[in-house]
C-alpha positions in Angstrom: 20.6 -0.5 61.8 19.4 2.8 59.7 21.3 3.3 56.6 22.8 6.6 58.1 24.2 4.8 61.0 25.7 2.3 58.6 27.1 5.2 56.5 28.9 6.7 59.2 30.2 3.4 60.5 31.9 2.9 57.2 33.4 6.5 56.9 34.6 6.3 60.8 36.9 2.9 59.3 38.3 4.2 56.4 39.1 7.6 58.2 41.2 5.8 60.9 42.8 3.9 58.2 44.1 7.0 56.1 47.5 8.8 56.1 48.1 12.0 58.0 46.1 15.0 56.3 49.7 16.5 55.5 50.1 13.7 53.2 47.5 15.1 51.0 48.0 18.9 49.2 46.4 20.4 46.3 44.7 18.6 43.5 45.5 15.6 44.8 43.3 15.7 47.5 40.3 16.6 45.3 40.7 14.3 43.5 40.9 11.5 46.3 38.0 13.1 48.3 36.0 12.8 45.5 36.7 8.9 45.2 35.6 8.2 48.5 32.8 10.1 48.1 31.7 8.1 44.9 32.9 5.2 46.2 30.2 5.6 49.5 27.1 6.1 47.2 27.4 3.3 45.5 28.0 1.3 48.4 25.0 3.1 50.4 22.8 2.9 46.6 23.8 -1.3 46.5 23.0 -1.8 50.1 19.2 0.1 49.9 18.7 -1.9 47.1 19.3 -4.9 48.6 18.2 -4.9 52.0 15.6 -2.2 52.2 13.8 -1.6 48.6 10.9 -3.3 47.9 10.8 -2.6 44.1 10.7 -5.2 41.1 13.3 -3.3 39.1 16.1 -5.8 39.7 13.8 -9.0 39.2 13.1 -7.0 35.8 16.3 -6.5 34.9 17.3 -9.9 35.4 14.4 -11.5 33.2 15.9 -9.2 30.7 18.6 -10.2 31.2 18.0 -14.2 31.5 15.0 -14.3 29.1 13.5 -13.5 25.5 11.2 -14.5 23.4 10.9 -16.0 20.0 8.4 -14.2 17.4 5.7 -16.4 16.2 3.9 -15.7 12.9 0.0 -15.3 13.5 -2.6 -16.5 12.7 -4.0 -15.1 9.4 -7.7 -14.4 9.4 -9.7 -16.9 6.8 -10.7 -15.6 3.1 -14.5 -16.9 2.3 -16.2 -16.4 -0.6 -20.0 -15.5 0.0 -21.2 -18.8 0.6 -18.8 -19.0 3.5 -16.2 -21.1 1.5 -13.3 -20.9 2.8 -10.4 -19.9 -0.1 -7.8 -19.0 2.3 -7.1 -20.3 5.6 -4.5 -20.8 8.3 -3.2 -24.2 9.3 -0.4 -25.3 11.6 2.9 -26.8 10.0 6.3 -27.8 11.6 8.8 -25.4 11.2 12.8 -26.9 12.6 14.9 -25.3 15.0 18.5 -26.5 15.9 20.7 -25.4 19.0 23.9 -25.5 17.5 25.9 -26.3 20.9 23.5 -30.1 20.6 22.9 -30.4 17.1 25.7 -32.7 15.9 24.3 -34.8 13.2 26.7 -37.5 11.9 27.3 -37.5 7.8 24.9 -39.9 6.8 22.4 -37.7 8.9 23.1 -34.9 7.4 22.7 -36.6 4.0 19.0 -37.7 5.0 18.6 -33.7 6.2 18.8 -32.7 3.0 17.6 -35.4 0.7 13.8 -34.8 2.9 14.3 -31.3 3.2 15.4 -30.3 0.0 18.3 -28.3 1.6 21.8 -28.7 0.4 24.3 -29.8 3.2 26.6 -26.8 3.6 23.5 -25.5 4.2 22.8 -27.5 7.4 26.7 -27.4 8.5 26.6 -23.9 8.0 23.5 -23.7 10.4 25.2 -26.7 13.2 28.4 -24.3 13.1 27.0 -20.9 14.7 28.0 -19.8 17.8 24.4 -18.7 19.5 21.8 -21.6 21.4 19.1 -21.2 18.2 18.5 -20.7 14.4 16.3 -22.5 12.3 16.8 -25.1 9.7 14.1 -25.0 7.9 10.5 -23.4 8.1 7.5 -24.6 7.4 7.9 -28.6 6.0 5.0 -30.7 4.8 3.3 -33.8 7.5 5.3 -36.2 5.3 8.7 -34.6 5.5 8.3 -33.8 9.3 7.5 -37.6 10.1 10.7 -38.8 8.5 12.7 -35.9 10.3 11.1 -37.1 13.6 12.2 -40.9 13.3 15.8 -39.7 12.7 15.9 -38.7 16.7 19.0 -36.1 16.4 19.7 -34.8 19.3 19.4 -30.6 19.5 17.1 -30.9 16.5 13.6 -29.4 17.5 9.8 -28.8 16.2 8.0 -25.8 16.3 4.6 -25.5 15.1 3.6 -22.6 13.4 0.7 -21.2 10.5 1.2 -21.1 7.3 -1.4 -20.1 4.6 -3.4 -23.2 2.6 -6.0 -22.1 -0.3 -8.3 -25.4 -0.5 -9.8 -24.0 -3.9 -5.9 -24.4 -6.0 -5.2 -22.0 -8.6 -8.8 -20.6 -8.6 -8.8 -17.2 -8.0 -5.3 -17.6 -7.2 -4.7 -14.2 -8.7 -6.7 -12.5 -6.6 -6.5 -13.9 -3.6 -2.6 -13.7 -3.7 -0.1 -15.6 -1.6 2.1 -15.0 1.4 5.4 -15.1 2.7 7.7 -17.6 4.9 6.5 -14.8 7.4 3.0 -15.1 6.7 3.4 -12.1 5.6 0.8 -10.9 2.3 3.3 -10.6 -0.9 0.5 -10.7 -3.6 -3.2 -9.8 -4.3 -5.7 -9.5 -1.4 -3.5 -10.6 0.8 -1.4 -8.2 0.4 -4.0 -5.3 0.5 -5.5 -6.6 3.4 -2.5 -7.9 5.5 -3.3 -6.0 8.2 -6.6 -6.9 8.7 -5.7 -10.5 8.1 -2.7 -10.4 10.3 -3.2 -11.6 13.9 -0.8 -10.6 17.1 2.1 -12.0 17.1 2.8 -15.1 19.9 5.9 -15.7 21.5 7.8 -19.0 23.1 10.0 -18.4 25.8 13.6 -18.7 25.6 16.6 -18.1 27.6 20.1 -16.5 27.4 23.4 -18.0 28.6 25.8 -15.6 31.3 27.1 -14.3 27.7 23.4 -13.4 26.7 23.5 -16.2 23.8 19.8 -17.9 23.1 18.9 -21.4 24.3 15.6 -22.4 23.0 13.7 -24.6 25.5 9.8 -24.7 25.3 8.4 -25.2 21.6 5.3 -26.0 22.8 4.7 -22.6 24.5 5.2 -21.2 20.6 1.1 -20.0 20.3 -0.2 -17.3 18.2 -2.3 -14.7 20.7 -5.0 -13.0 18.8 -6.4 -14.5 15.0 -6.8 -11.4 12.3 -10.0 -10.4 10.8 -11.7 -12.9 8.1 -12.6 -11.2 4.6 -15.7 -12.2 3.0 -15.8 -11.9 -0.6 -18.4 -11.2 -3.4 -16.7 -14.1 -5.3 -19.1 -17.5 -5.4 -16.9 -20.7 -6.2 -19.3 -22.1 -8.2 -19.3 -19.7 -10.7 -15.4 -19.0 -10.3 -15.1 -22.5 -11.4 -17.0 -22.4 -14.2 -15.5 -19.2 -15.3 -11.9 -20.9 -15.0 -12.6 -23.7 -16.9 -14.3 -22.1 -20.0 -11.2 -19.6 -19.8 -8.7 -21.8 -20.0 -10.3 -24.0 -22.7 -10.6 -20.4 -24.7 -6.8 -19.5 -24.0 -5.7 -23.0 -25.1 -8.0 -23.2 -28.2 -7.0 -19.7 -29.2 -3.2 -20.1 -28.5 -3.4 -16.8 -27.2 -1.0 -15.2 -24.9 -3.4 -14.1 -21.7 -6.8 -13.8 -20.7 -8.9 -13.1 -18.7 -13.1 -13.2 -17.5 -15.0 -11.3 -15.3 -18.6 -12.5 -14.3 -20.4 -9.4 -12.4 -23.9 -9.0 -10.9 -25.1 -6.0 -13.1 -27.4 -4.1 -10.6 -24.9 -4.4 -7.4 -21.3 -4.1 -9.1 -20.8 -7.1 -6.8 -17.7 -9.5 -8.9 -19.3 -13.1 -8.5 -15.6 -14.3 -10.6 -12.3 -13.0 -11.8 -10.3 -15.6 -13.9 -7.1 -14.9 -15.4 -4.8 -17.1 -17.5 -1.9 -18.8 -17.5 -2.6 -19.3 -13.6 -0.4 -20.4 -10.8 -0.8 -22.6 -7.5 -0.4 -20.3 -4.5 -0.1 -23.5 -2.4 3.3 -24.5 -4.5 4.8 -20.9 -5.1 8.2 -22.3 -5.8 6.7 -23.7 -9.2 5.1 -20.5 -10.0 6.6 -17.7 -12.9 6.0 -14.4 -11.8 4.6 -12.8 -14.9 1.9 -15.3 -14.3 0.9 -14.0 -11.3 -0.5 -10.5 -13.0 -4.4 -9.7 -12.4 -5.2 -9.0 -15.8 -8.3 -8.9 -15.0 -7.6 -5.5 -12.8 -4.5 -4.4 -13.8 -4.6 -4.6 -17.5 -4.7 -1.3 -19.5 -5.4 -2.2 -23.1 -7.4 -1.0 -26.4 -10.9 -2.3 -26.5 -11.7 -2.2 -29.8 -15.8 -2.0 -31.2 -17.3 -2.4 -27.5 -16.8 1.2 -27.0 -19.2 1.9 -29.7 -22.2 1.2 -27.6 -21.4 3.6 -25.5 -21.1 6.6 -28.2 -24.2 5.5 -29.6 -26.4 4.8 -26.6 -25.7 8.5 -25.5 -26.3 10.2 -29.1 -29.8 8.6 -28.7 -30.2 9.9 -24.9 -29.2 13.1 -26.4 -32.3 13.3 -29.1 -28.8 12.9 -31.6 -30.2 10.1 -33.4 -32.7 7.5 -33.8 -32.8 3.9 -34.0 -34.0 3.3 -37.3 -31.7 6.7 -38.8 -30.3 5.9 -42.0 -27.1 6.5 -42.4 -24.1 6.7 -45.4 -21.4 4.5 -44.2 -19.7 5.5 -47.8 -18.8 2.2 -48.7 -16.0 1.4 -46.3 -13.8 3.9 -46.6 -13.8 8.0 -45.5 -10.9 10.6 -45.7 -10.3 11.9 -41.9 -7.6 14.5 -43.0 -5.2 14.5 -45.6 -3.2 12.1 -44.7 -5.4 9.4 -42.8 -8.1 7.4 -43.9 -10.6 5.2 -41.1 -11.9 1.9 -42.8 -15.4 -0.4 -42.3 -14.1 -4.4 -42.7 -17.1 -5.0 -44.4 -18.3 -2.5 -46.3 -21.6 -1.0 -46.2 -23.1 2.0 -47.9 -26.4 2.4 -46.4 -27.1 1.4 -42.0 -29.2 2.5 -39.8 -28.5 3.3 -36.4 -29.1 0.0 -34.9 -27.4 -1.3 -37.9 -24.6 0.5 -37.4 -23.4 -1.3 -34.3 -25.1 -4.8 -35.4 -22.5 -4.7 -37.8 -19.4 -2.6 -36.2 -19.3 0.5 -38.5 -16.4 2.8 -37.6 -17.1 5.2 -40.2 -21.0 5.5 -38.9 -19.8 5.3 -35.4 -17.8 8.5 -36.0 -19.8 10.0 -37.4 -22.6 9.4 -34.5 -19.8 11.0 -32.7 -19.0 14.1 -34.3 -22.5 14.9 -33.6 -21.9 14.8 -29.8 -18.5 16.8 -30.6 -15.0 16.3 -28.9 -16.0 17.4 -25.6 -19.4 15.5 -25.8 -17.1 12.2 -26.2 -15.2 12.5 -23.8 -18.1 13.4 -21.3 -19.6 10.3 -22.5 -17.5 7.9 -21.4 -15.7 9.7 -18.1 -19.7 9.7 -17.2 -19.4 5.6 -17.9 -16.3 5.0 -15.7 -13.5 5.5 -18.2 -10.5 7.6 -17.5 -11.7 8.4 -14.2 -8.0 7.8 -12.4 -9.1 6.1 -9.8 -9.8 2.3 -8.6 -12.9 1.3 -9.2 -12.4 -1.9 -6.8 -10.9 -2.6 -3.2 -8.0 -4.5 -5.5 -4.2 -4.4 -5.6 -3.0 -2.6 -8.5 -6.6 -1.5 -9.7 -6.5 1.9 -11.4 -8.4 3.9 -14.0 -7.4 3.5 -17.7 -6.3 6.6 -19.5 -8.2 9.0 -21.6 -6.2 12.2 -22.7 -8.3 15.2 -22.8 -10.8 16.5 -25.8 -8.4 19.2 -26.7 -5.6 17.8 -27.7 -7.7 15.1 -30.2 -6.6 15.4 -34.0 -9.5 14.4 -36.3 -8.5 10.9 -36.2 -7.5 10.1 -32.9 -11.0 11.9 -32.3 -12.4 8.9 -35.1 -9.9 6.1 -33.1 -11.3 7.1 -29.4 -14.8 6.7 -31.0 -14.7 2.8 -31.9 -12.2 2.3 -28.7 -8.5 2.5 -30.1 -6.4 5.3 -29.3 -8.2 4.7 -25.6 -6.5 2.3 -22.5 -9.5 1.1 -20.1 -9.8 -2.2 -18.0 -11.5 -4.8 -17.7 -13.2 -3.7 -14.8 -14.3 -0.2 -16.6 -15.7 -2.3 -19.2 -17.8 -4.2 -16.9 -19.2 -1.2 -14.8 -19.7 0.6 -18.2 -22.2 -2.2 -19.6 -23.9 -2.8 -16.4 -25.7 0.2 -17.1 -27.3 -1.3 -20.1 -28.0 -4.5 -18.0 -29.6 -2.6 -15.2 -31.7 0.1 -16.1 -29.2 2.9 -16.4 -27.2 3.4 -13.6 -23.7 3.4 -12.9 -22.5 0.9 -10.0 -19.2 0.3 -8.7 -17.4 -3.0 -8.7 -16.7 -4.3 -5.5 -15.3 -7.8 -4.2 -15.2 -7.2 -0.5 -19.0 -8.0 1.0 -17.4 -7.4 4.5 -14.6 -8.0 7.3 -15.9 -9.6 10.6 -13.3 -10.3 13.9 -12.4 -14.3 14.8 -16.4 -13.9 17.1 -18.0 -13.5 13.4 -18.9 -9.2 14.6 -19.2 -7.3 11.2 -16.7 -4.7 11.2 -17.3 -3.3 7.9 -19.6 -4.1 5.4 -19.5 -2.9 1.4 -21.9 0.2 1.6 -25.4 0.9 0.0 -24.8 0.8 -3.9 -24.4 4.3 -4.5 -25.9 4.6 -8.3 -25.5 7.1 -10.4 -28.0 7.7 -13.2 -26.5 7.6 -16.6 -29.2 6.9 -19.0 -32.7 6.9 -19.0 -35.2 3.3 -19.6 -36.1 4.6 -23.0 -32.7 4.3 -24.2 -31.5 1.1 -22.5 -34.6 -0.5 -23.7 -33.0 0.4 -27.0 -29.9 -0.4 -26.4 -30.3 -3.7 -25.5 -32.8 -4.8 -28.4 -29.4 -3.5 -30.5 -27.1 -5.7 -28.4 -29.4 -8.9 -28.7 -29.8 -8.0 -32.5 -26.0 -8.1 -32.4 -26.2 -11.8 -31.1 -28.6 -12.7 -33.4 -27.9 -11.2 -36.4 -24.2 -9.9 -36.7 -20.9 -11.0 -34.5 -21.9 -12.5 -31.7 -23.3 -15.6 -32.9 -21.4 -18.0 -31.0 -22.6 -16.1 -27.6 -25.8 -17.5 -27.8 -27.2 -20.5 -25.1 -30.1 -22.9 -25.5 -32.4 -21.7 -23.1 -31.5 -17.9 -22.5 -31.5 -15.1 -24.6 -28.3 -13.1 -24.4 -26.9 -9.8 -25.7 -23.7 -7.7 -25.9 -21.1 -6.4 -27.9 -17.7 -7.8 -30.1 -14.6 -6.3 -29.7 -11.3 -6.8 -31.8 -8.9 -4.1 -31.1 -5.2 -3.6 -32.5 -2.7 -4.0 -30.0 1.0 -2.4 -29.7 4.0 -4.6 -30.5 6.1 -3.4 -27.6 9.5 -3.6 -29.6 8.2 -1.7 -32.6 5.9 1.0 -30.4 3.3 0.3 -33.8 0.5 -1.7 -34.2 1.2 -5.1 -35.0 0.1 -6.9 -38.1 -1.5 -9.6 -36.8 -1.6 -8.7 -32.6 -5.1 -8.5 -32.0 -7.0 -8.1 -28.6 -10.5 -10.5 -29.3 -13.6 -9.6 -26.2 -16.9 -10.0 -25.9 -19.1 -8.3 -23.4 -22.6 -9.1 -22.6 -25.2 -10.0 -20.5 -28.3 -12.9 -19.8 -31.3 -12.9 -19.9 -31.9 -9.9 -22.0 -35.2 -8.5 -20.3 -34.0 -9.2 -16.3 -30.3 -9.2 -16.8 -29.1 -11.7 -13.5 -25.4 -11.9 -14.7 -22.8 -9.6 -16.7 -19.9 -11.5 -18.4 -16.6 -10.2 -20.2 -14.0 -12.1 -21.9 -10.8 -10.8 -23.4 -8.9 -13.8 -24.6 -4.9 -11.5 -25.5 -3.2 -12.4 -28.9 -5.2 -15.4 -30.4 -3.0 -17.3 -33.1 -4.5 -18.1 -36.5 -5.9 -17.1 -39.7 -8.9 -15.4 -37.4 -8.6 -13.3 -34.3 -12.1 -11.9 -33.8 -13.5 -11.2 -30.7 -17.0 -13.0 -31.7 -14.4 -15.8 -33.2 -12.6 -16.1 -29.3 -14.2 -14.4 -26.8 -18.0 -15.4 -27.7 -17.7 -19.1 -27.0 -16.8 -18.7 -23.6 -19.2 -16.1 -22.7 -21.7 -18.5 -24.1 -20.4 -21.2 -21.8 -20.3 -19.7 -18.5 -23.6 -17.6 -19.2 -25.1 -20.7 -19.6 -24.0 -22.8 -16.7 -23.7 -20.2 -14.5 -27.7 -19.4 -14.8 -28.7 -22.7 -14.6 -26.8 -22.6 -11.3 -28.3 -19.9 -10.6 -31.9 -21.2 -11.1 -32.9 -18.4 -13.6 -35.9 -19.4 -15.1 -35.3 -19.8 -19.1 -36.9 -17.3 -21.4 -36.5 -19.0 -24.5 -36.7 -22.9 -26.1 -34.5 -24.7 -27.5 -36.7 -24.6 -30.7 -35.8 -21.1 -31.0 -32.4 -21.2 -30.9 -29.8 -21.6 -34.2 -26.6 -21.9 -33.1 -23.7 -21.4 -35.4 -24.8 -17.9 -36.9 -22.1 -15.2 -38.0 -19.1 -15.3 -35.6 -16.8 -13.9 -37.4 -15.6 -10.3 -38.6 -15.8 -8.4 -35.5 
């Protein structure tokens, strides 16, 4: 029968059954035509549907309205460093659902909940009393915890495995690296940055709703992640970012300093081999972690350096045809008038340096006056030409930024004198460490970089760090200079205590003034102590800097602080390495000058 027979069928019935048209005047009528007529179309619309229409849409609507689907957390991809060892990766862990309309645990039961769970019971009661068919109890337990909970057999209790992050290496490079959420969601460090890339699709386990559209949770097991995220492959080598943790924390604990942090960089690719930071945390225990412990000093640090700026002013006035090496100059005994009212001081006093003097023994008076000779604007093109001030992140890091240089023309004489031997300047640690890679390499400026490259769960590349684009800052004459300085500086002035048996080494003290923050003035004793160098001296393979924050004691130099560490991981890290030695033991005198700068 065609639906327009059927139509008219229907109309011929309820025609018959009406009253008399009389019955019927005005708006009344309208208004009861206009019923039937409704009334007909959805009765016609209802029986097409049903009998005649071939279409999915009510099969669709009913799985909407029957069925849904709990969101599973991905997959994240895996963190390696460049020896393919893994430092983060995803694992499956029990997570505990309930379904409140089953779960009905008795009191001693719910005492046992939360003595393995760690929950407190109003918790759970307040979970078992909800009105809906799910909610979960508690996400993400350890093996141990999820054993006991299974032998306790309650009934409307269920398991659902899902992945949650696991760092194999501990608190190394913890503060890099970063930690996620419940939601396996990045919160800090790379994982952060990267959570896109490292996020997978999202699975789903299928679920259903009551006639009231309330959830009942059947099938756990169907709970599987779709799609893994990409896997970041780092610069960082284990090894070494062991070593550099180690000598760190021994330095931080010796110095009863506040922070610190190391840096270990291959000179001639800007690729960061470690980044250490101290106090550290355990990414794989956040709940015992302090926040303020979690900072990336390393990157996110803007400080005053202190003297290892001054390489940098004199390495250019000897580019620059400014000076010589062997230029005497009058360092006027320790002291020189900047203005009327401000005076710049030598800690040791010297009348007579030459220029390779001047930084084997930290002159700021000599330094600045090296300075004036390449002028306010000259200084500041010097070091924006080494990295500093240049307002942008140098590295793929969270939080990495340029440190701050003001511009030449607002410089009064001695804030022109403080910029020269590195106070009245903010730079970081990364700055630093592209700045003195281009005495280590031959004279070019390279950017620091930890990513190596992203490749999809098959292992295809998908981006990989780009050709080292080097930019030419000084030329061989004056880096061969500048590191016979630097090594002289080692052997002969402050860096004493960065010296190893069986490799030469050179770089630079630093002990800068810092802020007290209550006082906005330099504090009497708040020091900054670093040390920046490089090994072996001829064919630099590694570049090392140390800042070790507020040191306690009678000392607080960086060659006092920072130097013994840089000696430590400059040695172990090389002989890791398997870079030959260029010196014997014979040669070496440990113990000289390590003090005073």
């Amino acid at each position: 029968m065609g639906l327009r027979k059927l139509q008219r069928k229907f109309a011929t019935f309820f025609l018959e059954k009406l009253p008399s048209p009389h019955f019927y005047t005005g708006r009344a009528k309208t208004i009861f035509l206009f019923f039937i007529l409704g009334f007909f179309l959805l009765i016609s619309r209802g029986l097409w549907l049903h009998l005649f229409s071939k279409s999915e849409m009510l099969s669709s609507i009913a799985r909407q309205q029957y069925q849904s689907s709990i969101k599973v957390s991905p997959y994240r991809g895996t963190i390696y460093d460049r020896r393919y060892i893994p430092l983060a990766i995803s694992v499956k862990t029990p997570s505990l659902a309930i379904n409140p309309k089953l779960f009905d645990p008795s009191n001693e039961e719910e005492r046992q909940l939360s003595k393995i769970l760690g929950i407190k019971i109003e918790k759970i009661r307040n979970t078992e009393n909800r009105k809906n068919y799910f909610a979960w109890l508690k996400r993400k337990i350890d093996a141990e915890s999820f054993e006991k909970i299974q032998k306790l057999d309650i009934p409307g209790l269920y398991s659902l495995m899902e992945p949650a992050r696991f760092y194999p290496q501990g608190t190394y490079a913890a503060h890099l690296l970063g930690l996620v959420g419940t939601d396996d969601s990045g919160l800090l460090g790379l994982e952060r940055v990267y959570d896109k890339k490292l996020r997978g699709d999202s699975g789903e386990s299928l679920r259903l709703r009551d006639a009231k559209g309330n959830q009942i949770f059947l099938n756990a097991d169907s709970a599987l992640p779709q799609t893994a995220g990409y896997n970041l492959v780092l610069t960082i080598d284990t090894v070494i970012q062991e070593i550099a943790e180690k000598a760190l924390e021994k330095a931080v604990n010796d110095a009863k300093a506040k922070t610190g942090f190391a840096i270990v960089a291959d000179p001639h690719t800007g690729s960061i081999l470690a980044i250490a930071n101290q106090p550290g945390f355990d990414p794989n225990n956040p709940s015992t972690m302090k926040m303020q412990n979690t900072n990336n000093s390393a990157i996110t640090a803007l400080f005053e350096p202190g003297s290892v700026m001054k390489s940098f002013v004199i390495s250019s006035a000897i580019e620059q045809g400014l000076t010589s090496e062997n230029e005497i100059h009058n360092c006027e005994k320790g002291r020189m008038q900047i203005d009327d009212h401000a005076f710049i001081h030598d800690d040791h006093p010297k009348e007579l340096l030459t220029t390779s003097e001047v930084l084997v023994h930290s002159s700021n008076i000599c330094t600045f006056k090296l300075a004036k000779r390449l002028g306010k604007k000259g200084l500041w093109n010097t070091l924006h030409n080494f990295g500093f001030g240049a307002e942008q992140a140098l590295i793929e890091f969270p939080g990495a930024s340029g440190g701050q240089l003001s511009k030449p023309d607002s410089w009064a004489p001695i804030r022109f004198a403080n910029i020269s031997f590195g106070q009245g300047i903010l730079v970081t640690g990364l700055e630093v460490v592209a700045g003195y890679s281009v005495f280590a390499n031959g004279g070019n400026l390279v950017k620091p970089h930890v990513i190596e490259r992203i490749e999809n769960e098959e292992g295809h590349i998908l981006y990989t760090s780009e050709l080292i684009d080097k930019k030419k800052i000084l030329s061989p004459k004056t880096v061969t200079v500048l590191r016979r300085m630097l090594e002289r500086v080692v052997n002969e002035g402050g860096g004493g205590l960065a010296k190893t048996l069986l490799w030469t080494t050179a770089g630079k003290t630093g002990t800068a003034e810092k802020v007290d923050p209550i006082t906005h003035r330099y504090g009497p004793t708040m020091r900054i102590a670093n040390f920046v160098g490089f090994a072996p001296v001829n064919d630099p393979h590694i570049l090392v800097y140390i800042v070790i924050d507020e040191p306690q004691g009678n000392t607080y130099y960086g060659g006092r602080w920072a130097a013994p560490p840089f000696s430590e991981i400059v040695e172990k890290t090389l002989k890791y390495l398997n870079v030959a030695p260029d010196k014997t033991p014979v040669n070496v005198m440990r113990g000289a000058s390590s003090t005073n700068f």
